[in-house]
DSSP file (Angstrom, degrees, kcal/mol; ACC not computed):
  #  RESIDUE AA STRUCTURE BP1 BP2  ACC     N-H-->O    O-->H-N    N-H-->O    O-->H-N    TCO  KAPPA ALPHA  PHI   PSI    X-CA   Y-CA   Z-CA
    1    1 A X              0   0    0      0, 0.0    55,-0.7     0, 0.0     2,-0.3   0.000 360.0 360.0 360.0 167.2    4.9   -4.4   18.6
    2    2 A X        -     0   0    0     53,-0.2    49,-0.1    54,-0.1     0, 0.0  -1.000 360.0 -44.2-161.3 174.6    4.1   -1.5   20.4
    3    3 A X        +     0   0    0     -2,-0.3    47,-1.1    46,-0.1     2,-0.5  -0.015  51.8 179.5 -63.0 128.2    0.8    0.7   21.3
    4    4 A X        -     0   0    0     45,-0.2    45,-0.2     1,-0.2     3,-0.1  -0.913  15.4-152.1-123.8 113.7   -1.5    1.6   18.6
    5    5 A X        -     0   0    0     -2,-0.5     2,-0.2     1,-0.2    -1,-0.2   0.567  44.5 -49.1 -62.4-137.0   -4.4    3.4   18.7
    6    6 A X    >   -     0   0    0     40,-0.1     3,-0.8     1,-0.0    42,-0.3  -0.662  46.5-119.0 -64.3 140.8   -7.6    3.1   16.2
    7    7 A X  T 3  S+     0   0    0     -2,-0.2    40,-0.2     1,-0.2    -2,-0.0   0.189 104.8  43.4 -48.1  -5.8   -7.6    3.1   12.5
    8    8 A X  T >   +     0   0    0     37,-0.3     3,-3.3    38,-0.2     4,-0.4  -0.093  63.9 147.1 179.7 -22.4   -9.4    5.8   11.6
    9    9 A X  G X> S+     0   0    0     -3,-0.8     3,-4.9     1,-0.3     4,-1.5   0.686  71.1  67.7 -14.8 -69.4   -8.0    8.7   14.1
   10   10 A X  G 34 S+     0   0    0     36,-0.8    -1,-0.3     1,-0.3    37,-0.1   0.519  97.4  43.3  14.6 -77.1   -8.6   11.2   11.4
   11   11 A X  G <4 S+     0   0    0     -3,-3.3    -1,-0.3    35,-0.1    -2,-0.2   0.416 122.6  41.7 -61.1 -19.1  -12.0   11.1   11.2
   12   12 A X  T <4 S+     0   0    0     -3,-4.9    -2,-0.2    -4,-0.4    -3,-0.1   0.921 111.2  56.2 -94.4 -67.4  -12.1   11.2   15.1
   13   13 A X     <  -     0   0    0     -4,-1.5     4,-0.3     1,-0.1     0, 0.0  -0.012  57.5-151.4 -48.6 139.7   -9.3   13.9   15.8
   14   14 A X  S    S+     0   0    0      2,-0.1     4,-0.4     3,-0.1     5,-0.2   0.656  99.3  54.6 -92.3 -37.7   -8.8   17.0   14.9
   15   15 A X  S >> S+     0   0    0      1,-0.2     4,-0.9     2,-0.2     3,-0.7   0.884 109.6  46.7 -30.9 -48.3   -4.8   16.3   15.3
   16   16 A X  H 3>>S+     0   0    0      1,-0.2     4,-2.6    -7,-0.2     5,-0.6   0.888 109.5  47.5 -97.5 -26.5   -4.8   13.6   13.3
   17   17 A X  H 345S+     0   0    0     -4,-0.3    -1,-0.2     2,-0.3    -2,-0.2   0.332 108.2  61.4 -84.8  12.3   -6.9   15.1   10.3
   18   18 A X  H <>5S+     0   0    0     -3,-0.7     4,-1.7    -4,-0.4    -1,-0.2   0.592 112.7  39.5-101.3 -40.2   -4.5   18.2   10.6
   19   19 A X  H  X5S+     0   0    0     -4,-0.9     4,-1.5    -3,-0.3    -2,-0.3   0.928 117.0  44.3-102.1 -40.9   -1.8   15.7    9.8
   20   20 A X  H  X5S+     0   0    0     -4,-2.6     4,-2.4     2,-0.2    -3,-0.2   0.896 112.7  54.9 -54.6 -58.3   -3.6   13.6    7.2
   21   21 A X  H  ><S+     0   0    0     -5,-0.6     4,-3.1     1,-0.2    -2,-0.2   0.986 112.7  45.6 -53.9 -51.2   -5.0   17.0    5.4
   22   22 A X  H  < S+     0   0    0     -4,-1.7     4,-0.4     1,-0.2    -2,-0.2   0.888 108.2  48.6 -73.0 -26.2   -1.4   18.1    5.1
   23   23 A X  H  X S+     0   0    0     -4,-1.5     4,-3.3     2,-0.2    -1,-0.2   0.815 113.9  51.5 -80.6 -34.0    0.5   15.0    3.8
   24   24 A X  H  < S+     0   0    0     -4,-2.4     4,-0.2     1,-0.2    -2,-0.2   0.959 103.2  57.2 -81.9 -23.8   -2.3   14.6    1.0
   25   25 A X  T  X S+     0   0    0     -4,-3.1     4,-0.9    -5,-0.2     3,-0.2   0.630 107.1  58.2 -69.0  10.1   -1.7   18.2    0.1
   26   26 A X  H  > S+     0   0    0     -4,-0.4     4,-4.4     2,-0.2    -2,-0.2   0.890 104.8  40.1 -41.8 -74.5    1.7   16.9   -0.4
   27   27 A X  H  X S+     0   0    0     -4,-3.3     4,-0.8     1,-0.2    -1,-0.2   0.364 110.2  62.3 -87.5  17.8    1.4   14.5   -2.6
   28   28 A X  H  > S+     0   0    0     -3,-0.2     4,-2.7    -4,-0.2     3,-0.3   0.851 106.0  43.0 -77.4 -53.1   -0.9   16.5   -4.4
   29   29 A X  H  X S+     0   0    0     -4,-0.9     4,-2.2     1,-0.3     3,-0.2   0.945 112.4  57.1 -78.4 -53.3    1.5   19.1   -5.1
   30   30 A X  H  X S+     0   0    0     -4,-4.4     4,-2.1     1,-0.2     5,-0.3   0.926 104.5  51.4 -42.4 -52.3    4.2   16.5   -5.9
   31   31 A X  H  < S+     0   0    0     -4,-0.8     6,-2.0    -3,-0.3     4,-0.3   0.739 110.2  47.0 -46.2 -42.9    2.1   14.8   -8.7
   32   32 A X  H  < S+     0   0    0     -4,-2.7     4,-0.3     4,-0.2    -1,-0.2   0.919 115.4  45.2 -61.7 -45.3    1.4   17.8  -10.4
   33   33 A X  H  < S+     0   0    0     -4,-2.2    -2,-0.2    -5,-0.2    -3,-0.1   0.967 128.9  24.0 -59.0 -79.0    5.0   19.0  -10.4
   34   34 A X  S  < S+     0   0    0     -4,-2.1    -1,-0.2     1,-0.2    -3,-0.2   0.495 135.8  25.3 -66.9  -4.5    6.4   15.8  -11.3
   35   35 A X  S    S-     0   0    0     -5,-0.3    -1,-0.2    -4,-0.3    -3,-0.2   0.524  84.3-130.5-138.7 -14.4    4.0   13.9  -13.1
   36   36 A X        +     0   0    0     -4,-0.3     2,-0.4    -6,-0.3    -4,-0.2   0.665  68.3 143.3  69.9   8.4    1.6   16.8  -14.6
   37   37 A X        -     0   0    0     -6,-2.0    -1,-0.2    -7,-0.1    -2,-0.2  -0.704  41.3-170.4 -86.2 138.4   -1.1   14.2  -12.8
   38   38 A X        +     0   0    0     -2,-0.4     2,-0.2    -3,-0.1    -1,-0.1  -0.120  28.7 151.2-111.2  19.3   -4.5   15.4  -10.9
   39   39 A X        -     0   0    0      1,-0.1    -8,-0.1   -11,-0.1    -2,-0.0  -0.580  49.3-121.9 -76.7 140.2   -5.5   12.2   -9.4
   40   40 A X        -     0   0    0     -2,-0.2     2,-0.3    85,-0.0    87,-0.3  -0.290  29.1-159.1 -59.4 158.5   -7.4   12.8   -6.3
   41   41 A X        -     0   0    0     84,-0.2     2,-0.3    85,-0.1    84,-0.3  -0.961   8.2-173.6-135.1 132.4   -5.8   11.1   -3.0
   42   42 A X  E     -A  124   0A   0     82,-1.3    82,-2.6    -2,-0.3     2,-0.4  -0.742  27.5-116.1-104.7 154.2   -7.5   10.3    0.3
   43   43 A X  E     -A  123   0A   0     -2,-0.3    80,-0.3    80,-0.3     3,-0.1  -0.912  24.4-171.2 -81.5 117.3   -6.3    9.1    3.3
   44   44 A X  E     -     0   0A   0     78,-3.7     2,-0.3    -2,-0.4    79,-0.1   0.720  64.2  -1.8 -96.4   0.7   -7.6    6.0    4.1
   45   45 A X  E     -A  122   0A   0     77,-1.6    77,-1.4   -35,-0.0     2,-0.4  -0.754  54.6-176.9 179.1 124.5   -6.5    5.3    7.5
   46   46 A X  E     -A  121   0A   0     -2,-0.3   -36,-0.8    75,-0.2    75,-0.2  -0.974  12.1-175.9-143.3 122.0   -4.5    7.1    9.8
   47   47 A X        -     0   0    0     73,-0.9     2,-0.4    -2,-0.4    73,-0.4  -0.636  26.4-128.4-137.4 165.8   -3.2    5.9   13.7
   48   48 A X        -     0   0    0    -42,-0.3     2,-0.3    71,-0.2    71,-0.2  -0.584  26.8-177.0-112.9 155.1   -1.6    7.0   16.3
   49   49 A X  B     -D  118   0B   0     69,-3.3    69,-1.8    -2,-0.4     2,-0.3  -0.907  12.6-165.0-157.5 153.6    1.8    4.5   18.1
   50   50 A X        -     0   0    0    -47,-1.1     2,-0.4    -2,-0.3    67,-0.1  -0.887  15.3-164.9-126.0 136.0    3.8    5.3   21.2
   51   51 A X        +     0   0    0     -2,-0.3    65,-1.5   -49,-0.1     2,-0.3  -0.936  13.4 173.7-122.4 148.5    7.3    2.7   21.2
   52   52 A X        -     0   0    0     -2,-0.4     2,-0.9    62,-0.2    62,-0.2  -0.788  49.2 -30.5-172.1 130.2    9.1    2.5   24.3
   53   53 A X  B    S-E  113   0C   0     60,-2.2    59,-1.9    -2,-0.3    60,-0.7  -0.604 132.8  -1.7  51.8 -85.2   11.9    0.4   25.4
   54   54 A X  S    S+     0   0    0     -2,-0.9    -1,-0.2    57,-0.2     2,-0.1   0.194  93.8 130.3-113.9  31.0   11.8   -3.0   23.6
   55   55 A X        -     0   0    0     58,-0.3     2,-0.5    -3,-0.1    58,-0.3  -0.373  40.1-177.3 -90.4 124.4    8.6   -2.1   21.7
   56   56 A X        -     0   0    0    -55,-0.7     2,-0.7    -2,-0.1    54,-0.2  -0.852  31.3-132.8-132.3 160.6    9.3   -2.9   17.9
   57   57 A X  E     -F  109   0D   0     52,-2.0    52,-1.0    -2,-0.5     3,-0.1  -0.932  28.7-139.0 -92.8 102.3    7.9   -2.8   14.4
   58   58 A X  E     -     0   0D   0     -2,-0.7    49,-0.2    50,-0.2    52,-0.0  -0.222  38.8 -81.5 -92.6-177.7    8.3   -5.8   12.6
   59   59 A X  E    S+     0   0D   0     47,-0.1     2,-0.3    49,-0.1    49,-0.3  -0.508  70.7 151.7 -70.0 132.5    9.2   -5.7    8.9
   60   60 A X  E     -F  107   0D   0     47,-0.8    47,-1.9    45,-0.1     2,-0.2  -0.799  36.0-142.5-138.8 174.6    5.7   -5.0    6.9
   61   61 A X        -     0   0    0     -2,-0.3    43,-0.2    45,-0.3    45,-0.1  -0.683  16.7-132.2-119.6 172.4    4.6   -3.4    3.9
   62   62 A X    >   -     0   0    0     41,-2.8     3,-1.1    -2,-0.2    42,-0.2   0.529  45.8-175.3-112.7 -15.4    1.1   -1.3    3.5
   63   63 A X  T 3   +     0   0    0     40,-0.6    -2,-0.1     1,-0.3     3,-0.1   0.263  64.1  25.6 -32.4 151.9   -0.1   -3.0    0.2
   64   64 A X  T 3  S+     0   0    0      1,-0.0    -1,-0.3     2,-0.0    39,-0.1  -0.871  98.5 104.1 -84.5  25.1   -2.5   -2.3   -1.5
   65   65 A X    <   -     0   0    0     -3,-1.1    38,-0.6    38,-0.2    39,-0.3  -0.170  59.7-151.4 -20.2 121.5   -2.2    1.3   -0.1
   66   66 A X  S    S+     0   0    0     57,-2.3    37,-5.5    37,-0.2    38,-0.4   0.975  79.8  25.9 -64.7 -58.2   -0.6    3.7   -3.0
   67   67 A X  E    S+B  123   0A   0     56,-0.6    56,-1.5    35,-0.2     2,-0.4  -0.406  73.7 175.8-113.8 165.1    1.1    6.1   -0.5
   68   68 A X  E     +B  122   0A   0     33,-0.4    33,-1.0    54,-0.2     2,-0.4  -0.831   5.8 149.6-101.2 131.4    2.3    5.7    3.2
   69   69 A X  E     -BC 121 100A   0     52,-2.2    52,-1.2    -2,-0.4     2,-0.3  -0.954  31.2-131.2-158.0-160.7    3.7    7.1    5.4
   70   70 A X        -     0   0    0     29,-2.5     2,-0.4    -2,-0.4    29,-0.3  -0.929  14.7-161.5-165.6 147.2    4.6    8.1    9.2
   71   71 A X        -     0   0    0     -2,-0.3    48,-2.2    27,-0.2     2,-0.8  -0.953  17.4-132.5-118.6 131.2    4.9   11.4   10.8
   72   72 A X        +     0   0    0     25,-2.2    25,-0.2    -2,-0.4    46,-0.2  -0.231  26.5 170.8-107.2  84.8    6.9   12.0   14.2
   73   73 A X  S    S+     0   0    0     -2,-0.8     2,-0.3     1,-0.2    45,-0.2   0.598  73.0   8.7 -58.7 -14.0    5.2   13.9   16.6
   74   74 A X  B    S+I  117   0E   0     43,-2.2    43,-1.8    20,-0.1     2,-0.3  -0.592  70.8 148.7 176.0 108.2    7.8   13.2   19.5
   75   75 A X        -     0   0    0     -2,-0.3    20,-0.3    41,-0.2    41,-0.2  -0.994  27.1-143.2-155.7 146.5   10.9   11.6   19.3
   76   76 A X        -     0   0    0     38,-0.4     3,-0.2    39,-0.3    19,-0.1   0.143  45.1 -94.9 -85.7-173.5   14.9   11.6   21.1
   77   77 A X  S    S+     0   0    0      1,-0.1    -1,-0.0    17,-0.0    17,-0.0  -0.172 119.0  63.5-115.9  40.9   17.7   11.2   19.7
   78   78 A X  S    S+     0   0    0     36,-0.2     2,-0.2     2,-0.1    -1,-0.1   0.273  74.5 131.1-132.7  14.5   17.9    7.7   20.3
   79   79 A X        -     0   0    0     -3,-0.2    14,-0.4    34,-0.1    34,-0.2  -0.319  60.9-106.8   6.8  85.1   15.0    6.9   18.3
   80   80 A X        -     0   0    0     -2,-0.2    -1,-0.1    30,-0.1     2,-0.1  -0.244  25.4-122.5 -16.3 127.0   15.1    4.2   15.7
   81   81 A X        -     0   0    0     -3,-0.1     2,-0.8    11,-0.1    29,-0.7  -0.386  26.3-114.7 -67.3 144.0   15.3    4.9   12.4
   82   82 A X  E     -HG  91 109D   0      9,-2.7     9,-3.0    27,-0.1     2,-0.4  -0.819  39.6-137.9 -94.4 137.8   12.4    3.4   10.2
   83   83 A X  E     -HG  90 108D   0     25,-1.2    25,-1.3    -2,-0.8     2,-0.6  -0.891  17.6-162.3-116.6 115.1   14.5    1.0    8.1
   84   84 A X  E   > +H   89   0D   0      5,-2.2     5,-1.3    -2,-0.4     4,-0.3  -0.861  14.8 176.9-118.4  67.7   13.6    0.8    4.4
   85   85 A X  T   5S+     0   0    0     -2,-0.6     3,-0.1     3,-0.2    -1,-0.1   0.703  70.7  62.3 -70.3  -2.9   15.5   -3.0    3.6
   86   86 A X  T   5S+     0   0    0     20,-0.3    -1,-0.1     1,-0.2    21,-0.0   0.852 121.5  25.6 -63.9 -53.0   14.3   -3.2   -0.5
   87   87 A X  T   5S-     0   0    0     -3,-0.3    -1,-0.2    19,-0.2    -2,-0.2   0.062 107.1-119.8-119.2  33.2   16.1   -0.2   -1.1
   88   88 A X  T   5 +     0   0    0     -4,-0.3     2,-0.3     1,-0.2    -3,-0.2   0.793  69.2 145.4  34.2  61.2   19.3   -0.1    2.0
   89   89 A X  E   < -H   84   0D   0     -5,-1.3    -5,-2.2     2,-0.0     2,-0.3  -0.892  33.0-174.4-126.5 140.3   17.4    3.4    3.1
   90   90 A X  E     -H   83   0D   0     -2,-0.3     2,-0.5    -7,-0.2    -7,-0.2  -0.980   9.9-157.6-117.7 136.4   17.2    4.5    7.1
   91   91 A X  E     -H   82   0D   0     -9,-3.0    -9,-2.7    -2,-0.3     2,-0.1  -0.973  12.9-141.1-126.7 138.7   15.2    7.5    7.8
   92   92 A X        -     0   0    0     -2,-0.5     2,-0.3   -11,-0.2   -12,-0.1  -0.135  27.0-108.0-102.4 155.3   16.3    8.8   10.8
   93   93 A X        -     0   0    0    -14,-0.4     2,-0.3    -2,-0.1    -1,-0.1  -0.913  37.6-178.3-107.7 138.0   12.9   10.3   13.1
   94   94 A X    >   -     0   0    0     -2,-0.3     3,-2.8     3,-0.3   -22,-0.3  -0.995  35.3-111.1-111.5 130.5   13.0   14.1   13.1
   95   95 A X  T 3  S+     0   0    0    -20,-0.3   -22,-0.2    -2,-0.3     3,-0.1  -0.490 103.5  22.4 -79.5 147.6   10.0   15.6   15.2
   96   96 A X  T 3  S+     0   0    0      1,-0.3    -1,-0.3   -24,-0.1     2,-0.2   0.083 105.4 106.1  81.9 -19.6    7.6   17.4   12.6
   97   97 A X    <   -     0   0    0     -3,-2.8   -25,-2.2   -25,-0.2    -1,-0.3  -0.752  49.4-160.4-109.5 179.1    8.7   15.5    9.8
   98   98 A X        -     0   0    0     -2,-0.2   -27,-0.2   -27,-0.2     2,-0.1  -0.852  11.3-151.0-163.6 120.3    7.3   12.7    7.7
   99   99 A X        -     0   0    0    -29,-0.3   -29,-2.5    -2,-0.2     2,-0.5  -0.195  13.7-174.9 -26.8 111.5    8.3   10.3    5.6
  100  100 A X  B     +C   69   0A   0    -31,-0.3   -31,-0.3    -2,-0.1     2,-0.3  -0.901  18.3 148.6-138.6 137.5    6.0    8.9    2.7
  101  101 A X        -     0   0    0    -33,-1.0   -33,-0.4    -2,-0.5     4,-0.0  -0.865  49.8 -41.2-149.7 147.5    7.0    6.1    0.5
  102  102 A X        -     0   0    0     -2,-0.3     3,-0.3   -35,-0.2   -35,-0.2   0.037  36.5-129.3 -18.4 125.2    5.0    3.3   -1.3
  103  103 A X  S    S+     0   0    0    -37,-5.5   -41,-2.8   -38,-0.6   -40,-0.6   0.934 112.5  41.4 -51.3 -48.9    2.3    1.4   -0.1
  104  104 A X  S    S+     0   0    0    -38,-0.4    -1,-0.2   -39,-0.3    -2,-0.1   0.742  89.1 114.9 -72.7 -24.1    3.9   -2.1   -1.1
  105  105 A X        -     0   0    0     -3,-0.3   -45,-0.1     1,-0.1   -43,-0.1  -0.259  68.8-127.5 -60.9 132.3    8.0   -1.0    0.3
  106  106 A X        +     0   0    0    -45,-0.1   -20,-0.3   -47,-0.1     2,-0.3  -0.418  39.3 168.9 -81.4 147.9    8.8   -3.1    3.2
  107  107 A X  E     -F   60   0D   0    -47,-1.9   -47,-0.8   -49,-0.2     2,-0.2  -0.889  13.0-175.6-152.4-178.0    9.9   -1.3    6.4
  108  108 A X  E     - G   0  83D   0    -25,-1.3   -25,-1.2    -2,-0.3     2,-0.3  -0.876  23.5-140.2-167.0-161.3   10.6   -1.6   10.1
  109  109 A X  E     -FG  57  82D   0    -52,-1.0   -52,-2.0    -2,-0.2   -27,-0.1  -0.803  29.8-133.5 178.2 103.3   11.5   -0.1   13.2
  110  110 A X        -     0   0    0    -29,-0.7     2,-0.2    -2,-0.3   -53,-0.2  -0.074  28.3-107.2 -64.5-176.2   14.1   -2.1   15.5
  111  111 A X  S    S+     0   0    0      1,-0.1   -57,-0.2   -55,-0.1   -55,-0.1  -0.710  97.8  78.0-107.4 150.4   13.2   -2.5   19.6
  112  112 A X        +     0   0    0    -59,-1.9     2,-0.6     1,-0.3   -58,-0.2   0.536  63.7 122.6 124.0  23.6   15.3   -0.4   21.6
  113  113 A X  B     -E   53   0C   0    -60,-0.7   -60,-2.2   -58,-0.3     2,-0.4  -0.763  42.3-158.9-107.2 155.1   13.3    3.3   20.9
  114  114 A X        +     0   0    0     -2,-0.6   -38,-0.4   -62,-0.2   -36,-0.2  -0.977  66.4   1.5-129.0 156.4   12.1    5.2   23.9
  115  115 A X  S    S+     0   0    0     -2,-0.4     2,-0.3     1,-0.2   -39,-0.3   0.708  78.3 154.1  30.7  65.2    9.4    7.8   23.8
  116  116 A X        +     0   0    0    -65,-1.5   -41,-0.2   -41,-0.2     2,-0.2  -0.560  12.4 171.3 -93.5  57.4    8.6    7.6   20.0
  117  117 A X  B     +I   74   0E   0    -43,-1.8   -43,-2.2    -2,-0.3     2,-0.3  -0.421  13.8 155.1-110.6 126.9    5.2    8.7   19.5
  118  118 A X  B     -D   49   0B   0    -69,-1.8   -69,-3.3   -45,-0.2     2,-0.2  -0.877  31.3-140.6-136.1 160.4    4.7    9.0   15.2
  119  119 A X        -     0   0    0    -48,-2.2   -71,-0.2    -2,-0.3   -47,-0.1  -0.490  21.0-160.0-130.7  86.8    1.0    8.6   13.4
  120  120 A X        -     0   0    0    -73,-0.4   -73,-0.9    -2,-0.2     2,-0.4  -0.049  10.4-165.5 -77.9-170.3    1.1    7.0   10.7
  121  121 A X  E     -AB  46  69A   0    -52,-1.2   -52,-2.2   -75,-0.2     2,-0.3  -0.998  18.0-145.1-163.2 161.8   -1.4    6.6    7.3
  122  122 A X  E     -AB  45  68A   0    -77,-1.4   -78,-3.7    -2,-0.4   -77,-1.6  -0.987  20.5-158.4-124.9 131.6   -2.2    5.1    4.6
  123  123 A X  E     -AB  43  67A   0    -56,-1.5   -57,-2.3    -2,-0.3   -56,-0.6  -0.767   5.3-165.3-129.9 179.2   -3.6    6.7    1.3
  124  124 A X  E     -A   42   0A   0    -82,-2.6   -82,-1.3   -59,-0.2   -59,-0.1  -0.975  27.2-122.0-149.0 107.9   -5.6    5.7   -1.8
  125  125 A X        -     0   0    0     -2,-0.4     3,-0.4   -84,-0.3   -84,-0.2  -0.594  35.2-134.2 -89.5 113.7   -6.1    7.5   -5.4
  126  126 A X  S    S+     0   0    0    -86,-0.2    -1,-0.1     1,-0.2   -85,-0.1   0.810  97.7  59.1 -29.3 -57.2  -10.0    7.8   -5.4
  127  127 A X  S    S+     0   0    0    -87,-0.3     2,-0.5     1,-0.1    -1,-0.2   0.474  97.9  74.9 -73.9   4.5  -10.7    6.6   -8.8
  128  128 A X              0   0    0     -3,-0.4    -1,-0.1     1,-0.1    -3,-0.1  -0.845 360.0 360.0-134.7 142.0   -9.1    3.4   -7.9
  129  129 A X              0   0    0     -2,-0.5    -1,-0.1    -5,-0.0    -2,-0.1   0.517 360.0 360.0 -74.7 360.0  -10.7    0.9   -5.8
């Protein structure tokens, strides 16, 4: 495991609702293009983590979250990849980008990252509870 802020950052932050606001216009703009769908999407919960030395993620899913995701605000290039094992996908941490994948896809993040600070979220199609 490794240090995690609040659940909610978002609402708190102005950082973190910079980062939350931009990943749902995301998948806005994806849905239309690809799916010609207009369901609204909120972020329901969006948190800060710092990993450092043998600090680890263990394999989880987001369920019942639709969307997911993690952003990496500051990361090296000896970083751990967050490790997708359903589908044999590594995504490699780039700072400034972010990754957003299924609520229910199983992930992880091996021990052995240093200075890895990401935020991640979880999001929710309004009209379903």
């Amino acid at each position: 495991k490794c240090k995690m802020t609040g659940w909610k950052m978002h609402e708190q932050h102005d950082c973190f609702k910079t980062i939350a606001d931009a990943v749902v216009d995301h998948v806005h703009y994806f849905q239309r293009k690809h799916h010609k769908s207009s369901h609204k999407i909120t972020v329901t919960d969006c948190w800060g983590a710092v990993y450092h030395q043998d600090d680890e993620a263990r394999e989880h899913a987001h369920y019942p979250a639709l969307w997911s995701g993690v952003a990496y605000i500051k990361c090296n290039k000896n970083s751990n990849a967050t490790e997708f094992p359903t589908c044999d996908y590594s995504h490699k941490p780039v700072e400034g980008e972010y990754v957003i994948f299924p609520g229910w896809l199983k992930h992880y993040v091996k021990p052995g990252s240093d200075s890895r600070y990401i935020c991640a979220f979880n999001m929710r199609a309004l009209n379903i509870l």
